[in-house]
Structures are given as C-alpha cells and as structure tokens.
C-alpha positions in Angstrom: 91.9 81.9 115.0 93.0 78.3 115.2 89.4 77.5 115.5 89.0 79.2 112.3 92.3 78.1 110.7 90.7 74.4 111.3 87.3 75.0 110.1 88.7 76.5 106.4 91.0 73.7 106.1 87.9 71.0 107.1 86.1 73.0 104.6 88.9 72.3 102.0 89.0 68.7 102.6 85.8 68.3 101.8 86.4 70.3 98.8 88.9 68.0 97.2 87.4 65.0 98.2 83.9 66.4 96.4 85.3 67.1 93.6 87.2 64.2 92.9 83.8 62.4 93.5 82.4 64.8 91.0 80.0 65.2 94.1 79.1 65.7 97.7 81.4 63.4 100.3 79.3 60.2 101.6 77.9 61.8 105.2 80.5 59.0 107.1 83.6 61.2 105.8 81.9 64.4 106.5 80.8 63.0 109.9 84.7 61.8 111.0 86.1 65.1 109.8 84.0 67.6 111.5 84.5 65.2 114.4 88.4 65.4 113.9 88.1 69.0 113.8 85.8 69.4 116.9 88.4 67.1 118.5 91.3 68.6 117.9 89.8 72.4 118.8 88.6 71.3 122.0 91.9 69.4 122.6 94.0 72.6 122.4 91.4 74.7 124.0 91.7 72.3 127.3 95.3 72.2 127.2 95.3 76.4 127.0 93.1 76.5 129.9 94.7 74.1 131.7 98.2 76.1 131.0 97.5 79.2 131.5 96.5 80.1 134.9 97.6 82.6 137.4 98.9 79.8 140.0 101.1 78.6 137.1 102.8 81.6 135.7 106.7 81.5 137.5 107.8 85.1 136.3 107.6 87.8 133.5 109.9 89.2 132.2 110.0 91.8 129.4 112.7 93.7 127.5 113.2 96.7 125.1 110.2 99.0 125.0 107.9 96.8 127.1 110.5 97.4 129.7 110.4 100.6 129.1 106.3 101.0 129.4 106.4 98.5 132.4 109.1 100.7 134.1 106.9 103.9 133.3 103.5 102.9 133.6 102.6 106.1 135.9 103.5 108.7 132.8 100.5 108.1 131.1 98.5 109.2 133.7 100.5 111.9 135.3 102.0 113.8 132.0 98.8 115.6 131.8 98.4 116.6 134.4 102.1 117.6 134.7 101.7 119.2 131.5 98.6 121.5 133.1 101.5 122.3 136.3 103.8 123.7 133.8 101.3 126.1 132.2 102.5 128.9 133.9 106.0 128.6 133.0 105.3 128.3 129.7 103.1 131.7 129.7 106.2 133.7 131.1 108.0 132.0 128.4 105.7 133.1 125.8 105.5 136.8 127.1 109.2 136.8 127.7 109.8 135.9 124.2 106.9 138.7 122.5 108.5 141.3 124.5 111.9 140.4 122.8 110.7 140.5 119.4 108.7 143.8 119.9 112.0 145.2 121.6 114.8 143.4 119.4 113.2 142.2 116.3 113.1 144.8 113.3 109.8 143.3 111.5 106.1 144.5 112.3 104.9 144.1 115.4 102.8 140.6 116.8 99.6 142.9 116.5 99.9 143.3 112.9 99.2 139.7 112.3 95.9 138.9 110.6 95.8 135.1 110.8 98.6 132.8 113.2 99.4 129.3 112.5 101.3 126.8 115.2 103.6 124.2 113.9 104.0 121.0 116.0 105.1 117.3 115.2 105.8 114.2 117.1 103.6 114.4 120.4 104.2 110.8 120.2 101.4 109.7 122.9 102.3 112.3 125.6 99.4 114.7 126.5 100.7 117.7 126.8 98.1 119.9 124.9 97.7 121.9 128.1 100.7 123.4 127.3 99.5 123.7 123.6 96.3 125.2 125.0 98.3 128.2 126.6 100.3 128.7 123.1 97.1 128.8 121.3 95.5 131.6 124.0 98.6 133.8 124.5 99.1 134.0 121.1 96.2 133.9 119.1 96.5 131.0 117.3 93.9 130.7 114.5 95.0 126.7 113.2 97.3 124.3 114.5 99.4 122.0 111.7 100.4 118.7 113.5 103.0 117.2 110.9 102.6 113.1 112.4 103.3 110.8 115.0 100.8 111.7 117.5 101.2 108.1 118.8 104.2 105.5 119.6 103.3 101.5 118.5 100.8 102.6 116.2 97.8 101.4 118.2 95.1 103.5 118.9 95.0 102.5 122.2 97.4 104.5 123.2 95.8 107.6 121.8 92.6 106.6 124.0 94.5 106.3 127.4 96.5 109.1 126.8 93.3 111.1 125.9 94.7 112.6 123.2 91.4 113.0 121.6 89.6 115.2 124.6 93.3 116.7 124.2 92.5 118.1 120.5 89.5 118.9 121.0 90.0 121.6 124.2 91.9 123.4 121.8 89.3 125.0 120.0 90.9 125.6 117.2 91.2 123.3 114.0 93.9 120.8 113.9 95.5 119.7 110.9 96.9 116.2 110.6 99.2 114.1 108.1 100.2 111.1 110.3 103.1 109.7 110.5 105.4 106.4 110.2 104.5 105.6 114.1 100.7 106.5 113.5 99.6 103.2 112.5 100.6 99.0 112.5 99.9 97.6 109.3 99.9 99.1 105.5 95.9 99.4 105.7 95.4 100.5 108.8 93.6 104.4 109.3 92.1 103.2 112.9 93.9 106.7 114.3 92.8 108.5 111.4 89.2 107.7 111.6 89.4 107.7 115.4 90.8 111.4 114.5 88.1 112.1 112.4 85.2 111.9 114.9 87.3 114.2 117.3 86.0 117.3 117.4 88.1 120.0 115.9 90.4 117.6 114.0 90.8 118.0 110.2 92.8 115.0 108.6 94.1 116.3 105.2 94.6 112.1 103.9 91.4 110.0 105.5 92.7 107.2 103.4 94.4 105.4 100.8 93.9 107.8 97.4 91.9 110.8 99.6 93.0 114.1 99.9 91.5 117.0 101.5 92.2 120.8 101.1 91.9 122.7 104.5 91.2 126.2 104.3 91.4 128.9 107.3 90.8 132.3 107.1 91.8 132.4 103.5 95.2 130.3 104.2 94.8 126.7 102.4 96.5 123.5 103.7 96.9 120.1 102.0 99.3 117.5 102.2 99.9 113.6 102.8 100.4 110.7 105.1 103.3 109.0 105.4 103.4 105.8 103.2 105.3 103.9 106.4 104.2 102.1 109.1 105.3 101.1 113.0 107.0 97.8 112.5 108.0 98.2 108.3 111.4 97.4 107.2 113.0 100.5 106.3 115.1 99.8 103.5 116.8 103.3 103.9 115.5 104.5 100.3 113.1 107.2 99.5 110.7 105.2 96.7 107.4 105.2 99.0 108.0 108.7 99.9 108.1 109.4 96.6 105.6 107.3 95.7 103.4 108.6 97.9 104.0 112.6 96.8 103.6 112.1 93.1 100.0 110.0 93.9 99.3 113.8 96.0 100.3 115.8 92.8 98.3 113.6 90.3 95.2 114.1 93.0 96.2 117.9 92.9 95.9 118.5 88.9 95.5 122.1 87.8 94.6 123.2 91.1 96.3 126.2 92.8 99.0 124.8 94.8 98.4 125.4 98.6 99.6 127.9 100.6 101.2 125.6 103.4 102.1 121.4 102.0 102.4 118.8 104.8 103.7 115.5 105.0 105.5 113.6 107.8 109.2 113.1 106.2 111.6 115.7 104.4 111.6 113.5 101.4 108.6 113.3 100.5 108.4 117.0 100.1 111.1 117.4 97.5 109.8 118.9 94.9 106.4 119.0 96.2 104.2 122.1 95.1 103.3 124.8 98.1 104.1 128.4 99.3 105.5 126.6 102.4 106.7 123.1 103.4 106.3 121.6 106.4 107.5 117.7 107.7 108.9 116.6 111.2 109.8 113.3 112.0 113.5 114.0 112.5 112.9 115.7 116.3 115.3 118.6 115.4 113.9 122.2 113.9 115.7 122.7 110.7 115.1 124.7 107.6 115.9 124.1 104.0 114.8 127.0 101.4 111.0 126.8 102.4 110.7 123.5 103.7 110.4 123.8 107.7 111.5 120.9 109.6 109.2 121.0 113.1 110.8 119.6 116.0 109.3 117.4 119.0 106.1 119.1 120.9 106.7 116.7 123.7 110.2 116.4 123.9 110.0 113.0 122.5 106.8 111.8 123.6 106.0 109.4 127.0 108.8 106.8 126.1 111.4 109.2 126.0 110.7 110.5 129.2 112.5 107.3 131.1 113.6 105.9 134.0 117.0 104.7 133.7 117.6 103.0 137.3 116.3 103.0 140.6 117.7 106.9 141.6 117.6 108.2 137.8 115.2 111.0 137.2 113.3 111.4 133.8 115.1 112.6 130.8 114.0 113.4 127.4 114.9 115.2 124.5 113.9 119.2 123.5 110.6 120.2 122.9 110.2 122.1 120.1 107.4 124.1 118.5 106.8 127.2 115.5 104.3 130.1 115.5 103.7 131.8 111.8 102.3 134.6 111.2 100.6 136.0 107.8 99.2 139.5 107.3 95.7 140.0 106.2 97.4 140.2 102.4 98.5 136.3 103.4 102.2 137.5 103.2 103.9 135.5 105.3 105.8 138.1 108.5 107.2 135.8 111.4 108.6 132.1 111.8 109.4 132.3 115.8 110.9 129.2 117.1 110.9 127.8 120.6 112.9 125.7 122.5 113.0 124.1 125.9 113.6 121.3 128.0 112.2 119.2 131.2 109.2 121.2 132.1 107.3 118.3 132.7 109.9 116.7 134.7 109.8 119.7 137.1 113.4 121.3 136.0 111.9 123.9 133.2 114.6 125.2 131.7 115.1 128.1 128.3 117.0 126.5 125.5 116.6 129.2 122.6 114.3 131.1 120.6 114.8 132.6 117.3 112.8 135.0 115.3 113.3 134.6 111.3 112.0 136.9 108.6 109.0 134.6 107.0 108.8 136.1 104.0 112.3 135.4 102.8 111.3 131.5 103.7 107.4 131.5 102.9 107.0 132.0 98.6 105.1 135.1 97.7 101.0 135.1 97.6 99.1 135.5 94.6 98.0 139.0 94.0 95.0 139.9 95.3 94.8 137.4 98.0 92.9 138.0 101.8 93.7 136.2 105.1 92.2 136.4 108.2 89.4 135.3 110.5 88.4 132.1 111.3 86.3 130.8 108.5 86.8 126.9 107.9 86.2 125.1 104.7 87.4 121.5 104.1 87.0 120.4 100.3 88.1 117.4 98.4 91.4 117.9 96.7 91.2 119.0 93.0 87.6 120.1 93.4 
C-alpha cells in the first residue's frame, strides 16, 4: 500500500510539473523522482524487516474481543463437535415437547402439517448445525429461514474455520438468508453473501445492493432484505437506513403479491413491511408483535459468548432459541412452537420453556385457493 501510495503521488508530480511545461518532464526530473521514490520504498521496507522479527517482539498483549478470541481459541474447533455430543439431548427434547402438544395442546395434530418451516437467527460463527440437523429430521422440516448474523467481525473467515458452509449444506434442506448487521465489514462488502451463494443448499433472498429474490417452497413464498448496517458502523440510534432499506424492497416488490413469510434482520425495518408473516432477530430474545416474530439466538449467542471469565470459570452464554411453523396443505398457518434452552454445549443441558401458540391468529390469512406442500423449490427475481 505505501508502495502504491508513493507510486500515485510520483505519478502526480510528474503530472503538475507536465503540465505547467505544457509537456513531458525533461528525463533528469523523471530520473531523480523515481529514484526518490525507489529510495524511500526500499528505505521503509529495510527498516520493517529489520523491526519486525520474532527475536525482537518483547510481549503481546490484547484486550476486548481479541482477548476474548485469544482466551477461547479451542471453541472454534470443539463447538462442533460439541454440538454433534448434544444431539441426543436435543432429540428427547424434541419428542418430549411433540408429545406435549399432542397431549395438551387443543389444535390439529403435528401430522396434519403439509409443509414445516424452522426459524433461527444469530448463529453468530458457532457451528452448531448438528443440532439443527436433528430439528430438521425429527420434525420434518421442509425450509429453514435464518434471519442474519451467521458470523461475528464480519469476515468471512470466520465462516470458513467454523465450517459454516459444510454446516448449511448437511442440512439438506434450503436455507433462506437475509444477513445481518455483523455479516459483513464495510458498506460494499457481500464476501459472505457470495461465499453463501456457492454453498450448496443456501438461497440468499438480497445477493446485492438493489437485488431481490423471491424464494418459493412447496407453494409457501419467502422474500425479504439485508440489513443496511455493517460490523464496525456508527450507530446513530435512529431507524433511517432501516427504513431506507425496506422502502427500496417495496419499490423492487411493485404490484406483486406480497409474500407469504418477509424477512429482514431488525424489527424496524419490518414496520409496515408487506407479508402474511414477519420475521427479524437480532435482538437475542423471542418476542412477538401482531405478526411480526422476533427469533431468538440458535447458538446461544454464538462462540464469543460462550467465555471464559478466569482461570476456574466454566463457559457461559446466553439462551438458545429457535421456532418451528407449520402450514396446512391450504398454506393456513396451524403451529408457532417455541423452544428454549441453555448450556447444552457446555455439557450442563438444561429445559428453559416451550410454548405452543395458535399460528393462525399471528400468521394473516392465505389467498383463496392457495396449495402448500412438498418440496418444490423455485427462486425468481423479485417483481418478475
């Protein structure tokens, strides 16, 4: 980069001096600049090899999150296979909770279902889709929505040695994905996105700045948005890019039908969005507001959360959190069951709460006439 910086403003002396000549700099000025330049690179280059050598360093310290990372630097290689460990709990979990809805809960039964959707948010670089993998086979799943934040720093890297991708993929089912204000560095960036879009399985409903995709399921159709923030932005506390950013989704909507199921990363940005169903995350907590559904942590936070804080302390992190909807073959919506629990990867699995709520009094009516089921995919460009 300096070498670069130096080379542009060579180039821009030369410039100047050119055109206040009204034509090319006599070769000795040319000559002693790019000598200059040359002089002063290799200068600094010397004095960075010279500096920066292993038998000169005196100590390292960090602080914050790199403190954090440096403290943790086994999770990343042991959640998933912790995650894989708790399967089993999580299956007696899951059968636990169907036998309480068949026995307690006054709606149809789970086998009535035509087409079942699972709701997660904020994974937040923690590979955990073992456990995912088990929700998805003991209960049918036919689409998983992943409302943002799979990743912490908003570097892919993360995604990559967390094997996140191989993650999505064993899933076998699609996975829908709006990301998040943690899901990339910079205003431009879509490295995850496109990284997310060669992973098998994985449907992105925004690839990119102004595109917008419909996903559609066995009849069930999904949009929605990124969020407009970044890992690193200044947070001013108001709500003008979220808003920004839903009205763009509306104007790339048109006269289409609305969707069944609108998705985007923060509550505000669904306020007054268009959809049968809205669903965000972000905040950590499960929450509901009319029909916008607020999906909690997957992971309980993610890797970071999952600390050390001193040499005796054992890992702590918050509740993890997930949804399973189900629609009938009409695509009324019948069940939202929510589920949550705490420190099964830290090896303490313990039941926090589940609840079983009447979806059709939170999901808006279908159109008449409308079919769900099976497992047909189509992916379209929005207002198409």
């Amino acid at each position: 980069r300096f070498g670069l910086g130096a080379l542009g403003g060579l180039l821009a002396v030369l410039l100047v001096l050119g055109m206040r000549r009204r034509g090319l700099p006599p070769a000795r000025t040319t000559l002693g600049a790019v000598l200059a330049t040359v002089v002063a690179c290799g200068g600094l280059g010397l004095s960075a090899q010279r500096t920066y050598t292993a038998d000169r360093l005196l100590a390292l310290d960090s602080t914050g999150l790199l403190q954090l990372a440096i403290a943790n630097r086994g999770l990343l290689a042991d959640v998933e296979q912790r995650a894989d460990q708790a399967t089993p709990y999580l299956r007696n979990l899951l059968a636990l909770s169907a036998a309480m809805q068949d026995e307690y809960a006054p709606e149809p039964s789970r086998d009535a279902a035509a087409l079942t959707v699972l709701l997660v948010s904020d994974v937040h670089s923690a590979n955990q889709y073992a456990l995912m993998r088990t929700i998805v086979e003991e209960q049918g799943v036919d689409v998983v929505i992943d409302s943002g934040d799979l990743i912490n720093l908003g570097h892919i890297e993360e995604a990559r040695l967390s094997n996140l991708y191989g993650g999505i993929s064993s899933l076998e089912v699609p996975y829908v994905f709006v990301s998040g204000n943690h899901d990339r560095n910079s205003p431009g960036d879509t490295s995850l996105l496109d990284a997310l879009g060669r992973t098998r399985g994985a449907q992105v409903l925004q690839p990119g700045p102004g595109q917008y995709r419909e996903v559609n399921v066995g009849g069930l159709r999904i949009a929605g948005f990124n969020d407009p923030r970044y890992y690193g932005d200044a947070d001013d506390g108001t709500t003008e890019q979220q808003t920004r950013a839903r009205d763009a989704w509306v104007e790339a909507l048109g006269d289409t039908t609305p969707p069944d199921i609108t998705v985007s990363h923060e509550a505000p940005a669904l306020e007054d969005a268009p959809g049968r169903m809205r669903v965000n995350g972000h905040s950590h907590v499960p929450a509901l507001d009319g029909n916008r559904v607020q999906v909690g942590t997957f992971t309980g936070g993610g890797t970071l959360a999952h600390f050390v804080g001193g040499p005796d302390a054992e890992l702590v992190g918050q509740a993890s959190s997930f949804d399973v909807l189900t629609f009938d073959d009409e695509c009324r919506a019948q069940r939202l069951v929510r589920y949550q629990y705490r420190a099964i990867i830290e090896g303490r699995p313990s039941f926090d709460s589940l609840s079983v709520l009447n979806a059709s009094r939170i999901v808006e009516p279908p159109e008449e006439g409308r079919t769900c089921g099976g497992d047909e995919l189509e992916v379209r460009p929005l207002g198409e």
